[in-house]
Structure formats: C-alpha cells, structure tokens
C-alpha positions in Angstrom: 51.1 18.7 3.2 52.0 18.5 -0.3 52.7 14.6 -0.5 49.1 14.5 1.0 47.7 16.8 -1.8 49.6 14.2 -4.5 48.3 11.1 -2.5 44.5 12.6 -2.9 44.9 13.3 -6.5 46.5 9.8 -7.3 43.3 8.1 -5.2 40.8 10.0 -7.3 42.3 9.4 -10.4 42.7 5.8 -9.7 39.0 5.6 -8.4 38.3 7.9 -11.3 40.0 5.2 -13.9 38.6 2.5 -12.4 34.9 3.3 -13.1 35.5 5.1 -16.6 33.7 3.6 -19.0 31.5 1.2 -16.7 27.9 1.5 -17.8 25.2 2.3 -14.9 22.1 0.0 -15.1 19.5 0.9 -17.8 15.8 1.6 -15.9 13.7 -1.1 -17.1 9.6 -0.4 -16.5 7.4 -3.2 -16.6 3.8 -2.1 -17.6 1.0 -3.9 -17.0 -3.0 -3.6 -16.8 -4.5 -4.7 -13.3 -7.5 -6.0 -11.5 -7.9 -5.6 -8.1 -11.0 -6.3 -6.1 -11.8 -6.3 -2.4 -14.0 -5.8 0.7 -12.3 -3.9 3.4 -14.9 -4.3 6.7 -15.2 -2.7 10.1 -17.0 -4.0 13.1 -17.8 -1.5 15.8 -18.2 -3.8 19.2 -17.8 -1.3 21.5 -17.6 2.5 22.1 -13.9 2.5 21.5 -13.2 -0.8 19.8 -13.8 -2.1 16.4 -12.4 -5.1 14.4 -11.2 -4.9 10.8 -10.8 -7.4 7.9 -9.6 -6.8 4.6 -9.5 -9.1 1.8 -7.8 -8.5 -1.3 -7.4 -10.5 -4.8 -5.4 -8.4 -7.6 -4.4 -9.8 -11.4 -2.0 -9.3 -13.5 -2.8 -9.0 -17.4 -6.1 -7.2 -16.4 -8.0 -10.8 -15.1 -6.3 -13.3 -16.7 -3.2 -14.2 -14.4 -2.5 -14.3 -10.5 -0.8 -11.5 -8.8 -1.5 -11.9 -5.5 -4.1 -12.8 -2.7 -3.7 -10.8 0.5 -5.8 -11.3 4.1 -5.2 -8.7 7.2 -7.3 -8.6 10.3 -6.5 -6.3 13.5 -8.0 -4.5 16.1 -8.5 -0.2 15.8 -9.0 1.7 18.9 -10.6 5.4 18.8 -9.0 7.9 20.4 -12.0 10.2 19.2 -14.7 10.6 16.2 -11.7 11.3 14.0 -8.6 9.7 15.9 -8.0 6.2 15.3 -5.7 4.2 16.3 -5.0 0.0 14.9 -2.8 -2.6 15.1 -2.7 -6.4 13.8 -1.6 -8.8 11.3 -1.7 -10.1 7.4 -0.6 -12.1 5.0 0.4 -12.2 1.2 0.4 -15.0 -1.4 2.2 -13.4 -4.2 3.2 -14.1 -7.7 5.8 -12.2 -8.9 5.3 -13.4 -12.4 1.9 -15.2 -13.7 3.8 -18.1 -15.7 4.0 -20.5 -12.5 2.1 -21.9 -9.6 3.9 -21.3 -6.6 3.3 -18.5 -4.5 5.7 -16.1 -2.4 4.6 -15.9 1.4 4.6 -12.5 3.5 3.8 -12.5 6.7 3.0 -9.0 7.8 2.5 -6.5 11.2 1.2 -3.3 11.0 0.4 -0.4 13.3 -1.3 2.9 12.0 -3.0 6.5 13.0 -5.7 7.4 10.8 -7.4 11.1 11.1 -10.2 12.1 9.4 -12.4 15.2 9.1 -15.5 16.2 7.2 -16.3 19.7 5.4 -18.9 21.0 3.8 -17.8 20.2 0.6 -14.8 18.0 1.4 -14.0 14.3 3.5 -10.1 14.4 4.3 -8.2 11.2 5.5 -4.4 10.8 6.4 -2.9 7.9 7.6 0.5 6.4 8.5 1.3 3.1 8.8 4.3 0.9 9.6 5.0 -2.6 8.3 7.3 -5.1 9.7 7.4 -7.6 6.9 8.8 -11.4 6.8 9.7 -12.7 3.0 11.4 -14.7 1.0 13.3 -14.3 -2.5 11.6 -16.8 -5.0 13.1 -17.9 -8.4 11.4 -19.3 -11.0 8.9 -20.5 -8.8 11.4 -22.1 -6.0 12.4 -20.6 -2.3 15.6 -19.5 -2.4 15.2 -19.9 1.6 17.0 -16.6 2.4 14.3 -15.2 5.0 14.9 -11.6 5.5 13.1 -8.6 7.0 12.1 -5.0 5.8 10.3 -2.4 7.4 7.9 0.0 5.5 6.5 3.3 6.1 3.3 4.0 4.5 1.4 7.7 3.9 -1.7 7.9 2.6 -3.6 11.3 1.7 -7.3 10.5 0.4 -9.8 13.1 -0.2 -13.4 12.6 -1.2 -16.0 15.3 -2.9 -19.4 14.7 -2.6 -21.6 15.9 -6.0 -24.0 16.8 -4.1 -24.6 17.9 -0.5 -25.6 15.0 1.7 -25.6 12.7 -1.7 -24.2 9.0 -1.9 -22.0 9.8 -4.5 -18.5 11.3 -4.5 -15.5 11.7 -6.6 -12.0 10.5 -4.9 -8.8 11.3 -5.0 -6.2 9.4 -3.2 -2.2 8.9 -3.4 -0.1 7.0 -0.9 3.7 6.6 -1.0 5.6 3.9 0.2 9.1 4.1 2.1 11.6 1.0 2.6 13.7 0.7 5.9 16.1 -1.7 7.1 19.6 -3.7 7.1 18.3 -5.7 3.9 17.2 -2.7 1.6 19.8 -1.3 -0.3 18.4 -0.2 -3.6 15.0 0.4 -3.0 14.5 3.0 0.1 11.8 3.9 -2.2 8.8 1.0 -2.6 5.9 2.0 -4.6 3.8 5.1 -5.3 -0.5 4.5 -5.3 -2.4 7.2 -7.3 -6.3 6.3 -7.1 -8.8 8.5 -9.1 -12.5 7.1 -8.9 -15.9 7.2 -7.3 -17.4 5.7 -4.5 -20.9 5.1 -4.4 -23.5 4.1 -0.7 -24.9 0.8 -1.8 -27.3 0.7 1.3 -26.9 1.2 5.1 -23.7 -1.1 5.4 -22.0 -1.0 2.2 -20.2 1.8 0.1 -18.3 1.0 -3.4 -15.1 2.8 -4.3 -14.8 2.2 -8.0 -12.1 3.9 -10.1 -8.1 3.8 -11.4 -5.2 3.1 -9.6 -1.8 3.6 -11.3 0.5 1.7 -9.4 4.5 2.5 -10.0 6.6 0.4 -8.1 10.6 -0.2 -7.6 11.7 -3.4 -7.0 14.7 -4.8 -4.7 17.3 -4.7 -7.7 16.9 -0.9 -7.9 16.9 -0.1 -11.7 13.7 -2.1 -11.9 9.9 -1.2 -12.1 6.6 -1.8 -12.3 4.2 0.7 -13.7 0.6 -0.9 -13.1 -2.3 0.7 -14.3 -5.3 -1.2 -12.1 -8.7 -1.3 -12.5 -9.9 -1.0 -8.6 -13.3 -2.2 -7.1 -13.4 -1.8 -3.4 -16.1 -2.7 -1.3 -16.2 -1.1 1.9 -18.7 -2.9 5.0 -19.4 -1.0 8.3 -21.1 -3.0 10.8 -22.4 -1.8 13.9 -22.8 -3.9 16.9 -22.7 -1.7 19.9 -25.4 -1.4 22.1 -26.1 2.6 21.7 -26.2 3.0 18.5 -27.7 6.2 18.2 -23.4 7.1 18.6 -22.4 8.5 15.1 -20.7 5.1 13.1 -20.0 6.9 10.1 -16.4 6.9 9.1 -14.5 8.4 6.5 -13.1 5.7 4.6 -11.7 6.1 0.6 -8.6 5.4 -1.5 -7.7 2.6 1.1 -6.1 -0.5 1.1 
C-alpha cells in the first residue's frame, strides 16, 4: 500500500513537471460589424401541412465583403394551432474570411418542434432544432478534402410585445444558443450564442419585417477562437395561404428566427 502511495505521488509530480511552465492558449475575439438580410416564407397547402423556404445573405465588414449565402426548404407538419413540427434540408456557401473567392459548402438536415402561444400582452416561441451537418476545412481558399460531420443542437427563446393591443408593431426579444455534438468536435461543444433585440413591423396581409440587432458570439473549431459579430438584421417574413378553408386561423407566431 505504501509503494502504491509513492508510485501515485511520483506520476503526479512527473505529470505535474511535465506541463509547468507550458502556456494555455490566449482567447483571441474577432469583432466584426454584420449585415444580414432575408425572407423566411411559409406556405399553408393544407390543414396540416405547410412548406417553408428561407433565404439568407449575411456580410462581413457591415456590406462590403461575403460571409455567407444560405438556402433551406422543408416540410412543417401541425400537430395543433401552436404545435409544429418540420423537417428538411439546406445548404451553406460560406466565407470564412472575405479576402478570397472560394466558398466553403455545408450541406445541412434539420428537424425541429416549435411551440408558440399568444397573451394579452405577450407572443412566446421556443424551438429546438437538430442539425446533421456535412463540411469541409478550407485554407486559404483551398479544400483541404477532409469531409467530416457534426451534429448541432439549437434552442431558441423569442418573445414579442406588441405596443399596442392588436397593433402591427412590436418590440422583440430573442436569444438562441447553439450546442456541438459528435466524434469530430473536440474544442468547441459550445458553437455560437444569437442575442436579437429589434422590432417587427406587418407590412400588409402577407408580409411582416423584423428589423433590429443581432450580436452574434461564436467559438470556432480551434477552441480558444471567436467571433463576436454585432449584425445589423433585416428579416422579411411571408405567410401564404393556400388552403381551401381559409376562414382556419393562419396567423403564426414567428420572430427572432432564422
């Protein structure tokens, strides 16, 4: 028992030795000023069944350089007035840095639960989604052809206050955090965190406007790495009915989205 307590000391003080003096990474942030605009649209064919499309542009250096361009389409299934339930597909063309031409490809599949309720004074959304996402590393503006897979795990929390009862108007507040999963993350279980201040606006029977600040602080894959974007945000949100009975409520609660 006692040449076992001497063999544990001599392990920690040789581990102990071994990393004396080693400095940890320093956390680098990389701050930049963002535009993002989009339409995000829903079309309501049937009593249970709608179609959604997305599309996104965002730039780095406020408008100046690419960041990324971003398409998703899928299918959403409701469960009830405030139960929904979607699944489909998207795709990413992203720069990670605005001084070259070629783009990083994702190829994305989603599934998600979105509830929603309106108050009197209050319109509350949560929604979860998962990602299964297919990527590639890319060096100065080459594929380093090492295709791997991550899974994310996305929670949003959005909550919109009208400024007046029954009005078009209403101030938003939104945050969504990010979660990595998988054999291929190691630094970064944590992905990104989404905090959206604005107002959305009803531009006419179809369209609303969600029009605000995003801070957007993300970790990247090397761990000691991250983004901090403050984004400029302009979403356009379309709902389009084509049911047959439409005197069926189409009125969903939809803000602090993407």
């Amino acid at each position: 028992m006692k040449s076992f307590g001497i063999g544990v000391t001599i392990a920690l003080f040789l581990v102990g030795h071994a990393t004396y003096g080693q400095e940890l990474p320093e956390r680098v942030v990389n701050e930049n000023a963002q535009f993002w605009i989009s339409t995000n649209n829903v079309f309501r064919i049937a009593d249970r069944w709608a179609i959604l499309n997305d599309i996104h542009i965002r730039r780095n250096n406020f408008v100046a350089d690419p960041n990324f361009y971003f398409l998703r389409v899928g299918g959403q299934y409701y469960l009830n007035a405030n139960l929904r339930l979607a699944t489909g597909y998207a795709h990413l063309w992203l720069t990670p840095s605005g001084d070259w031409d070629r783009f990083q490809n994702e190829n994305r599949i989603y599934q998600q639960l979105s509830i929603s309720k309106r108050y009197e004074k209050m319109n509350a959304l949560f929604r979860i989604r998962l990602e299964q996402r297919f990527f590639n590393n890319v060096q100065d503006g080459q594929s380093l052809n090492d295709d791997f897979f991550v899974n994310r795990i996305r929670f949003l929390v959005s909550a919109g206050f009208p400024l007046k009862k029954d009005g078009p108007t209403e101030l938003i507040l939104a945050n969504e955090t990010h979660l990595n999963f998988g054999q291929d993350v190691v630094f970064n279980t944590f992905n990104q965190n989404r905090l959206t201040v604005g107002i959305k606006h009803k531009l006419s029977t179809h369209w609303k406007v969600d029009c605000g600040y995003m801070m957007v602080y993300q970790q990247l894959a090397a761990g000691n790495v991250y983004n901090l974007n403050h984004t400029f945000r302009l979403f356009f949100y379309g709902s389009f009915d084509f049911r047959k009975n439409k005197n069926l409520p189409f009125n969903e609660v939809r803000h602090g989205e993407e």
